[in-house]
N, C-alpha and C positions, 0 to 999 in steps of 0.2 A: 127282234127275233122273228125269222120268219117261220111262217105255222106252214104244213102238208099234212100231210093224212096220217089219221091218228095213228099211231103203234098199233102193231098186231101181236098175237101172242106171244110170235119168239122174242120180236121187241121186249113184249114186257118182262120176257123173261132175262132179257141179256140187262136189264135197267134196273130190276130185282138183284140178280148176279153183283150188279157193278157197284150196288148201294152197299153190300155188304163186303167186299173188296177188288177196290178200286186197282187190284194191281195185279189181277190177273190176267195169267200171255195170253194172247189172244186166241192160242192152242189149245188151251185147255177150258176157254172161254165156248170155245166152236163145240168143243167135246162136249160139256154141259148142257148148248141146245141143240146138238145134235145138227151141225152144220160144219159143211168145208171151211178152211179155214180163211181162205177168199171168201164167202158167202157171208161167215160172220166179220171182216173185217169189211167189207161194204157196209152192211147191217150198220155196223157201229160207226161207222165216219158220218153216216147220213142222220143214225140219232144225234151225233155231234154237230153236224154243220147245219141241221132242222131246230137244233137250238133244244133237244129234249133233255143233256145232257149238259148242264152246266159249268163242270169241272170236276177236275180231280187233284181230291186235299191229301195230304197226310195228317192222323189226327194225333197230336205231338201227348206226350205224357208233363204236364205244363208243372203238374207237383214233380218233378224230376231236378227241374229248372230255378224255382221259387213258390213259394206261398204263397199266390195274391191275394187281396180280398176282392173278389168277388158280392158285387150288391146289384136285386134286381129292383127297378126304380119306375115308379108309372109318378107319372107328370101330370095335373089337371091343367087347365086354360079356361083363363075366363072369358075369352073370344075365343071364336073358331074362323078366321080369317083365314085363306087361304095363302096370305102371306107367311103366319105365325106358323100357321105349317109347313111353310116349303122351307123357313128359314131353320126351324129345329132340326128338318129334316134334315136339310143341307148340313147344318153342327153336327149332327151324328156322325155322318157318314164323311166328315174331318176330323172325328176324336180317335185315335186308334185302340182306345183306351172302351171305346162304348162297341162291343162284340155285334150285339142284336140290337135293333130298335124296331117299334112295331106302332103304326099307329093304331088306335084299336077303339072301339064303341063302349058303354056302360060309365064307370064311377072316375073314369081316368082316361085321356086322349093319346097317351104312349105308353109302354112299356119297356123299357132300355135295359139291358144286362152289361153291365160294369166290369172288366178286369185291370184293378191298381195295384200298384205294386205297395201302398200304406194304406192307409184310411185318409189320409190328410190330403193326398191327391187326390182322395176320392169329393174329400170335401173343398177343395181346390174348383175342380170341376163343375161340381153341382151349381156351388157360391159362381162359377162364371155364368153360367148358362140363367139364375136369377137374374144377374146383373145386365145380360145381353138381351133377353125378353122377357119386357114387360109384361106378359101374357102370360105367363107362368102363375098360378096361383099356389102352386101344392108341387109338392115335391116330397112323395115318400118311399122311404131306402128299407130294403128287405136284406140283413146282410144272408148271404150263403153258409149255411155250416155246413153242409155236406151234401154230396148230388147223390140221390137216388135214382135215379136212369137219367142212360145215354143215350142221346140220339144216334140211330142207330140207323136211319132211313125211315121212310115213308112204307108203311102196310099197305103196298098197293094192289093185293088180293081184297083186303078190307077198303078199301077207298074205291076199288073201282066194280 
């Protein structure tokens, strides 16, 4: 990613805007910070192509679909080799099955968010990821019964 000069206010306004939907015309985008609509479609290519703006998702209704289970799972290791982490890291980001994974500091070295279509997959997985690093000490599954909030975007009046 290349980095330029931070966001200014209408920046953060159109990235405020965009976190909370992502599909709006770029007319009524201009209208909102009160820019032409050439003005804010510069504005916005350049937070795209500055790398500020990483994409845009649809966020599907997945109980529409199926039931998964859902399990959030932090990982201990009994080494911290830089191998043992590039290599889980690298598993994650080949399971399509593991949503989020996070390395993270305290009582556990990951945190990984799980969606399977049984449990038995779920225990499929795990059982592989034992079996492929030996560094694995601990391995514990928090199943999901129900999501209390939605990521909805970043607070970035509060964060910044």
């Amino acid at each position: 990613m290349k980095t330029s000069n931070l966001p200014d206010r209408l920046d953060l306004k159109i990235l405020e805007i965009l976190q909370k939907n992502g599909r709006i015309t770029n007319k009524e985008l201009a209208v909102r910070v009160n820019l032409s609509s050439s003005a804010c479609h510069q504005r916005l290519q350049r937070l795209i192509d500055d790398g500020w703006i990483l994409g845009f998702n649809g966020q599907i209704n997945i109980k529409k679909l199926c039931e998964p289970v859902e399990c959030i799972t932090t990982i201990k290791l009994n080494n911290h080799s830089n191998d043992t982490f590039r290599f889980l890291e690298n598993r994650f980001a080949e399971l399509p099955e593991a949503l989020e994974a996070f390395t993270v500091s305290g009582t556990c070295d990951f945190i990984v968010w799980f969606a399977c279509s049984r449990m038995s997959r779920y225990v499929e997985l795990t059982d592989a990821l034992i079996e492929e690093c030996s560094g694995i000490v601990n391995i514990n599954t928090h199943v999901v019964l129900k999501q209390s909030k939605v990521f909805k975007g970043y607070p970035l009046d509060e964060l910044l």
